[in-house]
ZAPADREN-767159 format. One record per atom (N, C-alpha, C): x, y, z; atom name. Coordinates in pm, whole numbers, plus 50000, padded with zeros to 5 digits. Example, Ala and Ser with C-alpha at 12.3 -4.5 7.8 and 13.67 -1.06 7.14 Angstrom:
<pts>
PT     xx     yy     zz  atom
PT  51319  49431  50780     N
PT  51230  49550  50780    CA
PT  51320  49670  50780     C
PT  51285  49775  50708     N
PT  51367  49894  50714    CA
PT  51290  50003  50787     C
</pts>
This chain:
<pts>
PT     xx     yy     zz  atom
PT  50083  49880  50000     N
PT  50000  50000  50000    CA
PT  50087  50125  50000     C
PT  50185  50100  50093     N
PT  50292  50209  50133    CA
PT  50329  50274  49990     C
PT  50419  50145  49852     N
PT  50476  50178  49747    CA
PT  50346  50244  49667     C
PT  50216  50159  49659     N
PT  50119  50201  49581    CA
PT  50112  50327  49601     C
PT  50053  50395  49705     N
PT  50020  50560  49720    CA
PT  50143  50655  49678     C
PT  50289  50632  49712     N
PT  50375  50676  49667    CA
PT  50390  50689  49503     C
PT  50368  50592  49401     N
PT  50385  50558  49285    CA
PT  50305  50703  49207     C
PT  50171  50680  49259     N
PT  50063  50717  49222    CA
PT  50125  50891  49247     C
PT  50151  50925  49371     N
PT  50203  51082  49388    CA
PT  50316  51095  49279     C
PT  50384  51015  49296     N
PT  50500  51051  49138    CA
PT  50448  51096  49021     C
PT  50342  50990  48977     N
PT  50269  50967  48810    CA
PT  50166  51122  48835     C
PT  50095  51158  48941     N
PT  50025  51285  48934    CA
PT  50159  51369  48927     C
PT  50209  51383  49007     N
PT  50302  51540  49016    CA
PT  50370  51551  48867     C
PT  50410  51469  48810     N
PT  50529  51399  48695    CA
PT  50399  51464  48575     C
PT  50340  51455  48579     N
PT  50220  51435  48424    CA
PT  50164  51591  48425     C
PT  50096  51663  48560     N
PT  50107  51777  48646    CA
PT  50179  51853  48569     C
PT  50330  51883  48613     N
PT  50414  51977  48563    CA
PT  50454  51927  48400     C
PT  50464  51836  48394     N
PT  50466  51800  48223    CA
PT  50359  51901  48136     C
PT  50240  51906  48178     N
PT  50112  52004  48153    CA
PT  50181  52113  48081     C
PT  50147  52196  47960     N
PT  50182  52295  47913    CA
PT  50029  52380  47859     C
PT  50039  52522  47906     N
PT  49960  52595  47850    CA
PT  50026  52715  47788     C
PT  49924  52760  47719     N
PT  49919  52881  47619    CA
PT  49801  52966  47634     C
PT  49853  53086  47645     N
PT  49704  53168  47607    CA
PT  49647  53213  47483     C
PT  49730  53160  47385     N
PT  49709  53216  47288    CA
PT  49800  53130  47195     C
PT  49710  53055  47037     N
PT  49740  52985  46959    CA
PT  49866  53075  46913     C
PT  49957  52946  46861     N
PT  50117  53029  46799    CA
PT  50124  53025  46688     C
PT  50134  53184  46619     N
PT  50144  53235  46493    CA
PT  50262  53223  46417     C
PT  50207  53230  46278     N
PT  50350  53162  46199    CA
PT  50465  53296  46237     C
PT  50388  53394  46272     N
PT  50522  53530  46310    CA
PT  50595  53458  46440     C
PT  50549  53393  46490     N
PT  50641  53331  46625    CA
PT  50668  53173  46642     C
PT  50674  53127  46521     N
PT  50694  52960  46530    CA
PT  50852  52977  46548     C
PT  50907  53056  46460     N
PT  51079  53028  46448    CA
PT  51145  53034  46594     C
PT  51110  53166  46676     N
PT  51132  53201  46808    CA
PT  51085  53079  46888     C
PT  51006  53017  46850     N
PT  50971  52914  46955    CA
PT  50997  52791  46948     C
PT  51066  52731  46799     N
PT  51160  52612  46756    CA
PT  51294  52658  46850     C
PT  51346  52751  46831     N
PT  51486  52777  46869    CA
PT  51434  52781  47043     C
PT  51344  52798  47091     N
PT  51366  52772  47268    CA
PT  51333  52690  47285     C
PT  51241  52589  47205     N
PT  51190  52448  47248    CA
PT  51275  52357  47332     C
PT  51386  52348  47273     N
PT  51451  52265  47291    CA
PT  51548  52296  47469     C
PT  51532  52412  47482     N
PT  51576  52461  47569    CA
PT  51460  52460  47724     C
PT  51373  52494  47675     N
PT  51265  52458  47751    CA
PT  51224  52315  47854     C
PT  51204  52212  47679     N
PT  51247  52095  47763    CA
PT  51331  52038  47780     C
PT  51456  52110  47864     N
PT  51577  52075  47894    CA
PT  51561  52048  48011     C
PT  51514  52206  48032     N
PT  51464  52241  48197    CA
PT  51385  52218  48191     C
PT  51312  52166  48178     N
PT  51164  52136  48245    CA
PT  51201  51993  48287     C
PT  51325  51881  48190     N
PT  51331  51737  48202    CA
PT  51382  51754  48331     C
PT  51484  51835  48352     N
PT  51580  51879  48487    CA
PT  51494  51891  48591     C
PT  51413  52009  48585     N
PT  51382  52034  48671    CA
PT  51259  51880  48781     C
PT  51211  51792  48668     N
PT  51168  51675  48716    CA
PT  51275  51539  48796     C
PT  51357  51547  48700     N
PT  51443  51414  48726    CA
PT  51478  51400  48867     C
PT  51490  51501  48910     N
PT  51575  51509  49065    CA
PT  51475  51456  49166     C
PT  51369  51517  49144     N
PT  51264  51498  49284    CA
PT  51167  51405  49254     C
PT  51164  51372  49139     N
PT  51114  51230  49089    CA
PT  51244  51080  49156     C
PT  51357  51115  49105     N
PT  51443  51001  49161    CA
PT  51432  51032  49305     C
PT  51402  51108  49355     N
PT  51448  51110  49525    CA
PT  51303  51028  49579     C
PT  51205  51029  49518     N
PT  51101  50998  49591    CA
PT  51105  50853  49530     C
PT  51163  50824  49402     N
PT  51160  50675  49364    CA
PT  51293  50592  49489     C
PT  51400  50673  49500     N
PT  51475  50615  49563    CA
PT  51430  50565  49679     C
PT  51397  50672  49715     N
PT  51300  50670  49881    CA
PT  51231  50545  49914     C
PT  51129  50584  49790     N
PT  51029  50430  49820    CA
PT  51065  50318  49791     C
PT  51178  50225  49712     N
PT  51265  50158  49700    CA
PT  51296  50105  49804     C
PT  51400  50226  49882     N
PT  51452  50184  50012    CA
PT  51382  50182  50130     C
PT  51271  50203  50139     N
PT  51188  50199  50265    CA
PT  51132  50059  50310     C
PT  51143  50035  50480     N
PT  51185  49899  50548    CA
PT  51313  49837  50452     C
PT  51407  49843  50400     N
PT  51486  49758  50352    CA
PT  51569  49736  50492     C
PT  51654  49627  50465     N
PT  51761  49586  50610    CA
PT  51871  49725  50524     C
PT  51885  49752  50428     N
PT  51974  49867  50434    CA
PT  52005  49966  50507     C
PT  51888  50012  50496     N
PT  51868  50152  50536    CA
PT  51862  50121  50696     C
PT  51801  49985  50752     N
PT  51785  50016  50915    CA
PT  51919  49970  50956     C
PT  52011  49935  50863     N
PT  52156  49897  50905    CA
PT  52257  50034  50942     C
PT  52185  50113  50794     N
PT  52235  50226  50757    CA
PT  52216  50320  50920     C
PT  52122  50329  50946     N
PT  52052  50399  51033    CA
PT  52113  50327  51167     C
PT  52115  50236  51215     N
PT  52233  50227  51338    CA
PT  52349  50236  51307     C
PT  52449  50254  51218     N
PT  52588  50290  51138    CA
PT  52559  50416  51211     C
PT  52485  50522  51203     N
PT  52438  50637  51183    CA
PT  52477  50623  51339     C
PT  52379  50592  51432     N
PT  52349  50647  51524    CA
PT  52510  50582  51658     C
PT  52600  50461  51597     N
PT  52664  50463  51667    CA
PT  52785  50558  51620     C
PT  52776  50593  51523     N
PT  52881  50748  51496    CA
PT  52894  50843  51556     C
PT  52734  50857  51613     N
PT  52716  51041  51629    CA
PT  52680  50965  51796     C
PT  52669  50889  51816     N
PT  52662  50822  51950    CA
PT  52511  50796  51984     C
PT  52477  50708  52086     N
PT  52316  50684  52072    CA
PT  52235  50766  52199     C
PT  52303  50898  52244     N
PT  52258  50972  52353    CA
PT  52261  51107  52243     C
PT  52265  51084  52125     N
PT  52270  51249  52049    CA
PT  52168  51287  52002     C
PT  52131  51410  52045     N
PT  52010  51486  51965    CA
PT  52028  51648  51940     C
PT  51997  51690  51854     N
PT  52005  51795  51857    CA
PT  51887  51884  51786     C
PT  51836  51982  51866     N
PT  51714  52080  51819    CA
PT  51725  52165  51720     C
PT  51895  52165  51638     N
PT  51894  52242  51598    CA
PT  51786  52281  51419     C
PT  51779  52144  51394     N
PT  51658  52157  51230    CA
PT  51568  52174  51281     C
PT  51476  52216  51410     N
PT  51381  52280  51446    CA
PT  51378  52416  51343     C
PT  51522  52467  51316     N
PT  51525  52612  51297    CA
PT  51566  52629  51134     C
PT  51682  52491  51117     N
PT  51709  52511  50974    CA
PT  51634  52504  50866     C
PT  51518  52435  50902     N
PT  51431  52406  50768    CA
PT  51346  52544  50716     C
PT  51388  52647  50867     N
PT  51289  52762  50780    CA
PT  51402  52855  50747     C
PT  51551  52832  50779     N
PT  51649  52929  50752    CA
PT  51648  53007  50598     C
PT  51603  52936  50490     N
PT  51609  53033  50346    CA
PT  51484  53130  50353     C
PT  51353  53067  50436     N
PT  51279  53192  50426    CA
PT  51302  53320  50463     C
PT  51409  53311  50584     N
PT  51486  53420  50681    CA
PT  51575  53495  50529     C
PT  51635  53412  50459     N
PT  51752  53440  50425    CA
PT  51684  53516  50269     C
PT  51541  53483  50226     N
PT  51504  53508  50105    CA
PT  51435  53658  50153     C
PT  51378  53701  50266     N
PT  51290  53811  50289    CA
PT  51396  53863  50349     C
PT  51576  53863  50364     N
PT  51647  53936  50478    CA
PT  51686  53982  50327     C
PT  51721  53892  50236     N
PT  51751  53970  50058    CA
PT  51695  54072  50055     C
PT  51559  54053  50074     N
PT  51426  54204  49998    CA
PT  51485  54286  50067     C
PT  51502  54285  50203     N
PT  51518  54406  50224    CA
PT  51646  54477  50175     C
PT  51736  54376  50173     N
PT  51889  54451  50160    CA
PT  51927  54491  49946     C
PT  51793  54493  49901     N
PT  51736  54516  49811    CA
PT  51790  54399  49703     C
PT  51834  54256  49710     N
PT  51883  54201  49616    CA
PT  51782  54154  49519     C
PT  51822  54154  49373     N
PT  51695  54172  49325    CA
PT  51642  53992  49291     C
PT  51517  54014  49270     N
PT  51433  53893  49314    CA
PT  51383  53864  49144     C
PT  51317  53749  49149     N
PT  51220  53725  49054    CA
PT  51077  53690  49014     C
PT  51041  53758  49187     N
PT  50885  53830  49211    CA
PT  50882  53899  49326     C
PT  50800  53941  49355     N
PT  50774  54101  49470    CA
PT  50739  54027  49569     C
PT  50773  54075  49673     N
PT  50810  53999  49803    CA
PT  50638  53984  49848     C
PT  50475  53977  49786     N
PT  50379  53936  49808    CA
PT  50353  53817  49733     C
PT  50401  53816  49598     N
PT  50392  53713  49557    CA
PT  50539  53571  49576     C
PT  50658  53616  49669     N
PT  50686  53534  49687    CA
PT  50632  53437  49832     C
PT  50568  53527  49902     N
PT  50484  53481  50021    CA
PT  50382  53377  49969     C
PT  50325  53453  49889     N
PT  50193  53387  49844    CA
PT  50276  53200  49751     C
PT  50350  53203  49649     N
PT  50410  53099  49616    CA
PT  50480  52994  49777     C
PT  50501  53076  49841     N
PT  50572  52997  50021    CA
PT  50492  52929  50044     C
PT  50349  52983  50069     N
PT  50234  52891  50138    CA
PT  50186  52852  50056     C
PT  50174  52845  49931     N
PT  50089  52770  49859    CA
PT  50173  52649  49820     C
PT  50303  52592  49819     N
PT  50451  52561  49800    CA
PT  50412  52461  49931     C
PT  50394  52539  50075     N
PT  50430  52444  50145    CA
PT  50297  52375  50210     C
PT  50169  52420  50128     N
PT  50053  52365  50161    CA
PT  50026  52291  50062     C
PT  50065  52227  49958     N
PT  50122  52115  49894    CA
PT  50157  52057  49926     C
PT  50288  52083  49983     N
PT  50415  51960  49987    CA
PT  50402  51910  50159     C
PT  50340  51963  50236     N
PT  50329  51942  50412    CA
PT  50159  51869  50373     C
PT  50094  51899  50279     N
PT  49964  51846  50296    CA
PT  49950  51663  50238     C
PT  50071  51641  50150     N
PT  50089  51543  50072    CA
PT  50161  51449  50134     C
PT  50243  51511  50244     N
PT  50365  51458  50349    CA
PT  50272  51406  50445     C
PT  50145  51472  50519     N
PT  50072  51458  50615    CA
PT  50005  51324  50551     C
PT  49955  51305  50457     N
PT  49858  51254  50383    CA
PT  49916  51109  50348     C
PT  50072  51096  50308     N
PT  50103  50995  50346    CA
PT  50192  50923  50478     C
PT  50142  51020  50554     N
PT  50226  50972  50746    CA
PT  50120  50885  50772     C
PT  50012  50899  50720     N
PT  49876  50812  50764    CA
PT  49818  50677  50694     C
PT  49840  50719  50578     N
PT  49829  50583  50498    CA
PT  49954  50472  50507     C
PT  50068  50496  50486     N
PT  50180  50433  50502    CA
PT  50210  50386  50673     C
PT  50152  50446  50733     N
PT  50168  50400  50859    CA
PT  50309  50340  50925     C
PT  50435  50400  50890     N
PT  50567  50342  50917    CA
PT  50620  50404  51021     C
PT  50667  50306  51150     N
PT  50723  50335  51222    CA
PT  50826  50434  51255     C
PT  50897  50540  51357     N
PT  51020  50533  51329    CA
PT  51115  50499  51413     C
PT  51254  50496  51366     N
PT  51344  50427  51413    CA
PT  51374  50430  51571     C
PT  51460  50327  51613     N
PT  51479  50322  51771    CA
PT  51358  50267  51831     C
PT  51324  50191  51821     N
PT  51130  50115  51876    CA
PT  51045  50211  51936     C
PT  51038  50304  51849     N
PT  50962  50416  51875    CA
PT  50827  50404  51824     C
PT  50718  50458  51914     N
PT  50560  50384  51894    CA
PT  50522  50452  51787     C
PT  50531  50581  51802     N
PT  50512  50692  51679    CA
PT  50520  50634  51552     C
PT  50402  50614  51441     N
PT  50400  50527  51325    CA
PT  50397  50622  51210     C
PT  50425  50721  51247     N
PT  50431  50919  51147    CA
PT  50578  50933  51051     C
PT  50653  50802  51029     N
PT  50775  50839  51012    CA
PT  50807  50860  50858     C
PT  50730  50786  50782     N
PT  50744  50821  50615    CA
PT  50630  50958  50568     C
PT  50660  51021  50528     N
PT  50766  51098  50490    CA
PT  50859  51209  50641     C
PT  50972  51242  50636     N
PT  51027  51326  50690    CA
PT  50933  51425  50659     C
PT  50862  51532  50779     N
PT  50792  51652  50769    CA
PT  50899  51757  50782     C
PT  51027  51733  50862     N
PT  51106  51837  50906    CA
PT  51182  51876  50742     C
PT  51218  51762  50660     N
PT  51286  51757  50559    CA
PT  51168  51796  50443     C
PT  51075  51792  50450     N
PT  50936  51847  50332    CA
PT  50976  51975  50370     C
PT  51002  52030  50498     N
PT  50947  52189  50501    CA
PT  51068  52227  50442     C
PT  51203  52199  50477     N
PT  51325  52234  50440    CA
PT  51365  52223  50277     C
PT  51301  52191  50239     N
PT  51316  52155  50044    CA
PT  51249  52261  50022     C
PT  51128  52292  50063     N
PT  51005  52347  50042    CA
PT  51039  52507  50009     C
PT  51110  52524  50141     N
PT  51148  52676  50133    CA
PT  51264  52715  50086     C
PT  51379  52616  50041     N
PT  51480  52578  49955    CA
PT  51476  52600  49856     C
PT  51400  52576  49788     N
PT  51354  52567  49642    CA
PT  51250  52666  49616     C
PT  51173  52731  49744     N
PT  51089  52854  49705    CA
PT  51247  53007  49699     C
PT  51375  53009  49765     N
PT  51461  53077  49771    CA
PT  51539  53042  49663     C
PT  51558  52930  49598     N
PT  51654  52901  49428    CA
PT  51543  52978  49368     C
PT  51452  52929  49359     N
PT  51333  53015  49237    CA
PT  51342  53164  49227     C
PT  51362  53208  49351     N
PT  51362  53370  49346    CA
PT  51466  53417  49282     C
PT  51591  53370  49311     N
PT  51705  53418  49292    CA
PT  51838  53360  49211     C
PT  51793  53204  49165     N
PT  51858  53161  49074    CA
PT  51935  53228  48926     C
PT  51818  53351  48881     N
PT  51890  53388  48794    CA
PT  51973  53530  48809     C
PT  51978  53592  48944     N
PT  52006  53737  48981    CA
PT  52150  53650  49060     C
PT  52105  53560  49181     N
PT  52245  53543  49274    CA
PT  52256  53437  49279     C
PT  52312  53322  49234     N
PT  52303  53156  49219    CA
PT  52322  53156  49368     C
PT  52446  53177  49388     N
PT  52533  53197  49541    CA
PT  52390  53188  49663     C
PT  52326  53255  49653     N
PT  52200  53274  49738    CA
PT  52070  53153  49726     C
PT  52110  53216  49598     N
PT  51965  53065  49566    CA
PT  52011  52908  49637     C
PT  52148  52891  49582     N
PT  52178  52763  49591    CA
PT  52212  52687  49749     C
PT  52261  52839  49856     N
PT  52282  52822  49974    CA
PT  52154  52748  50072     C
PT  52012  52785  50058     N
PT  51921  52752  50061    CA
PT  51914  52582  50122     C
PT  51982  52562  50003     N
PT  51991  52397  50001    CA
PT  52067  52322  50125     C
PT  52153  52400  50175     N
PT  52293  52360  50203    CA
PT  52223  52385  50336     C
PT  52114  52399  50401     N
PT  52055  52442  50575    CA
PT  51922  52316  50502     C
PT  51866  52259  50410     N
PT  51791  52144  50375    CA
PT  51856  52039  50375     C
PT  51945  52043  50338     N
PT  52043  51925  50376    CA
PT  52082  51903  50500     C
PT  52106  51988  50607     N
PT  52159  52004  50712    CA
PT  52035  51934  50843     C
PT  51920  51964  50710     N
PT  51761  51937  50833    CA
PT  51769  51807  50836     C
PT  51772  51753  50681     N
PT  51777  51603  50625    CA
PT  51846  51513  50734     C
PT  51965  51573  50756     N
PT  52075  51471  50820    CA
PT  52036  51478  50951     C
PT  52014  51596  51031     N
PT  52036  51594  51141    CA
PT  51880  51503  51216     C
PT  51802  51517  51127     N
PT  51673  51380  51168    CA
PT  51746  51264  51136     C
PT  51834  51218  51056     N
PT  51907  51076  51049    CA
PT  51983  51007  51222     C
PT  52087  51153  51220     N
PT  52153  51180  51326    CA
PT  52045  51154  51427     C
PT  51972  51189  51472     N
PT  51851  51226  51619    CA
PT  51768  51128  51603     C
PT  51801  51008  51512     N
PT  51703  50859  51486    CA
PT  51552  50893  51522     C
PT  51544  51002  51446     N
PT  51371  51065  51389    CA
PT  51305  50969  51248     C
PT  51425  50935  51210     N
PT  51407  50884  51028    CA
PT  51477  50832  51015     C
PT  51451  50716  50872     N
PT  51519  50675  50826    CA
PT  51513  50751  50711     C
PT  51671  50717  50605     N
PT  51734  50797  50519    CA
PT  51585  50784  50395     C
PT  51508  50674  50400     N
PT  51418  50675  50281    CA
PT  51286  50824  50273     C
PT  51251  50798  50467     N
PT  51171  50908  50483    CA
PT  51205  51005  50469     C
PT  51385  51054  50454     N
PT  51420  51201  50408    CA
PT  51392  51243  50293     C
PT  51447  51079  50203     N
PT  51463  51133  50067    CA
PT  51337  51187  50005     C
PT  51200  51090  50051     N
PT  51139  51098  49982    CA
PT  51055  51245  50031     C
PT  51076  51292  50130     N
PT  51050  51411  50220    CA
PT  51133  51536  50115     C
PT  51228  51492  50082     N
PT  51320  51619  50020    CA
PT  51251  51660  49893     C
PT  51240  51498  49800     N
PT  51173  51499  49697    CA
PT  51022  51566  49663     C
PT  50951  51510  49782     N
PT  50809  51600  49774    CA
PT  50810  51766  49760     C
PT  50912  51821  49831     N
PT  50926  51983  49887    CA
PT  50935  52021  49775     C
PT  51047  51955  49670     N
PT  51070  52030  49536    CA
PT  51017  51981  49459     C
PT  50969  51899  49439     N
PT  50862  51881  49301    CA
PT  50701  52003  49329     C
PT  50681  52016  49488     N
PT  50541  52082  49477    CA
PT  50604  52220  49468     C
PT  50704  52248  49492     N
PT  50732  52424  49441    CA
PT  50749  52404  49357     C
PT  50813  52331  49255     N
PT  50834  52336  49128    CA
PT  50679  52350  49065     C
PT  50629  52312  49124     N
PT  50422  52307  49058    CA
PT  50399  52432  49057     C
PT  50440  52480  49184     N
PT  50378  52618  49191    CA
PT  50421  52692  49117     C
PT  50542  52701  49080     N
PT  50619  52823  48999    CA
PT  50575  52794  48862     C
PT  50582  52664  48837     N
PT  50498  52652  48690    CA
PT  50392  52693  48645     C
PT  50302  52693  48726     N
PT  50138  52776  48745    CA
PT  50084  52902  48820     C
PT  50250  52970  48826     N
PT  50236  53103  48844    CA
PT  50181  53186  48831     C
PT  50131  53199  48735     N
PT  50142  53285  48638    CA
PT  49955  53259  48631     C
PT  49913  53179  48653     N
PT  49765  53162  48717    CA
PT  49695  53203  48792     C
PT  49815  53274  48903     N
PT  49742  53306  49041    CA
PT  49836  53476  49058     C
PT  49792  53538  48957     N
PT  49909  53619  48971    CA
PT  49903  53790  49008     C
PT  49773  53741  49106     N
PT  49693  53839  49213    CA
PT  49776  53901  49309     C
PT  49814  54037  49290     N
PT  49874  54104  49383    CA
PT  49826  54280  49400     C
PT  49782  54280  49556     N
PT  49760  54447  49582    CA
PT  49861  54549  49612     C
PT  49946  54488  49637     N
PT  50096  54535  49687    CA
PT  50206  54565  49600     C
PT  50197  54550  49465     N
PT  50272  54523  49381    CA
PT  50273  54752  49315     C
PT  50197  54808  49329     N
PT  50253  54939  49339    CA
PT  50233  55017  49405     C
PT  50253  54950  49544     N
PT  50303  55021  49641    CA
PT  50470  55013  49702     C
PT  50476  55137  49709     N
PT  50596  55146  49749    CA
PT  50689  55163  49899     C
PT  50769  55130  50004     N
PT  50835  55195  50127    CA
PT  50741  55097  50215     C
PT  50731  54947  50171     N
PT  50633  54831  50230    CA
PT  50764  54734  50286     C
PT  50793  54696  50426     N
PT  50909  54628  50489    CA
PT  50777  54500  50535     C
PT  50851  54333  50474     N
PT  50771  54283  50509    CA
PT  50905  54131  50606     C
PT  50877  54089  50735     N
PT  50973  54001  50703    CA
PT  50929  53908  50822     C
PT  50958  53802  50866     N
PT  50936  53736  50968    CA
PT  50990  53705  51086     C
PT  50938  53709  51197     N
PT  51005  53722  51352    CA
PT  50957  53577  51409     C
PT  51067  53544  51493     N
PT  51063  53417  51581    CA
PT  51075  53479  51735     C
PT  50999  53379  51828     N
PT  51058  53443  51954    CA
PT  51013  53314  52036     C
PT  51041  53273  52154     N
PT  51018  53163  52212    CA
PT  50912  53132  52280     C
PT  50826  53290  52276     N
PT  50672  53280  52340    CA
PT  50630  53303  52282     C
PT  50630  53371  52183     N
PT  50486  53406  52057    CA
PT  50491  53260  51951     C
PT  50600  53223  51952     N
PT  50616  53141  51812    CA
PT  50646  53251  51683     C
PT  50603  53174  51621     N
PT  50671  53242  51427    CA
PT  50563  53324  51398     C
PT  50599  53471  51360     N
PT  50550  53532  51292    CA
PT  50599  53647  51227     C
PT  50518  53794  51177     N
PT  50522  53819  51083    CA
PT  50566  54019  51120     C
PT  50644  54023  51057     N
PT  50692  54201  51078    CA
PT  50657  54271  50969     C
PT  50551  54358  50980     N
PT  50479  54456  50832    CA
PT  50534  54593  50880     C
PT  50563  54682  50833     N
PT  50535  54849  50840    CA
PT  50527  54929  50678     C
PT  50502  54993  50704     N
PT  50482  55087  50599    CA
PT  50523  55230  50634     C
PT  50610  55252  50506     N
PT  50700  55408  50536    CA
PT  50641  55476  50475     C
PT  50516  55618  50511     N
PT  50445  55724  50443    CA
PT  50553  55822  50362     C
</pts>
């Protein structure tokens, strides 16, 4: 059942972004322009699938194998079996910090800091709703004889792709350097649930895989939802605050 529901999320998301629209039939004045990018198009578009398609095939592959639970005490007598650490509590939201600390320091983006909010939650109410959706059907334990049966997919590692790949999208073509760092605090979430025997390596992968295939959805169908009130207004500071009694939220002002 576990592989079945997984399969099935691949073949939707995979067929999904494959989807191409037009608003408007292509005229022989623009066939030539559009032979010469075709090919370029589905370059990236094959790219942009292959990755988070193999991570979630790998995933489900390796899930219950004696590998991975071999893998996974390898793991835990390395880092020792008294280790935990809180710290991917914090990393998985570190690029959102790092994508709205950009706006302000004006680096330039490749949408206005309402519509990259709006792509965040819609990005991670996908990819956390699809993660939730199979913690319940798959019903897999996690590691260390722990009763908790929530363990496929990694949720800590969905959110950390999620906002990873919502910070490459912004800035991939202005600051690679920025975009790509993103990754490098998703990776850091990935492991350190390996490390803290939260997961096994399958529930990461396939946790990593979900985050970026559903932003990748979103950014593809952008251009659908591409409702913004904020977009000419100007001297608008928007960014997000953590604190240990309020929890996560949100810093607005406006400069008259």
């Amino acid at each position: 059942m576990r592989i079945l529901v997984s399969l099935v999320l691949i073949y939707f998301c995979f067929n999904t972004i494959n989807a191409q629209y037009t608003e408007a039939p292509i005229t022989n004045r623009q066939f030539n322009e559009f032979e010469k990018s075709k090919f370029t198009t589905e370059q990236g578009s094959l790219t942009n699938r292959i990755l988070p398609v193999s991570l979630i095939t790998v995933g489900v592959l390796l899930s219950t194998s004696s590998f991975e639970k071999s893998l996974q005490k390898n793991i835990r007598n390395l880092v020792g079996n008294d280790f935990y650490s809180g710290i991917d509590d914090y990393t998985r939201y570190a690029p959102v910090v790092q994508m709205y600390a950009a706006d302000i320091m004006g680096v330039q983006s490749r949408n206005h800091w309402f519509d990259q909010t709006k792509n965040l939650v819609l990005s991670s109410i996908i990819s956390n709703g699809v993660s939730t959706l199979l913690k319940k059907e798959v019903h897999k334990y996690r590691p260390g004889g722990s009763d908790h049966a929530n363990s496929f997919p990694s949720g800590h590692t969905t959110t950390a792709f999620t906002t990873a790949t919502v910070l490459f999208e912004e800035f991939k073509n202005t600051n690679p350097v920025l975009a790509y760092s993103g990754y490098i605090f998703a990776i850091t979430t990935g492991s350190l649930r390996l490390a803290n025997n939260m997961h096994y390596l399958s529930d990461v992968l396939v946790g990593a895989g979900i985050g970026i295939l559903a932003t990748k959805l979103v950014y593809h169908f952008e251009h659908l939802i591409a409702w913004n009130p904020f977009k000419k207004m100007k001297g608008i500071a928007f960014t997000p605050q953590y604190s240990n009694n309020s929890g996560l939220g949100f810093y607005f002002s406006k400069t008259l």
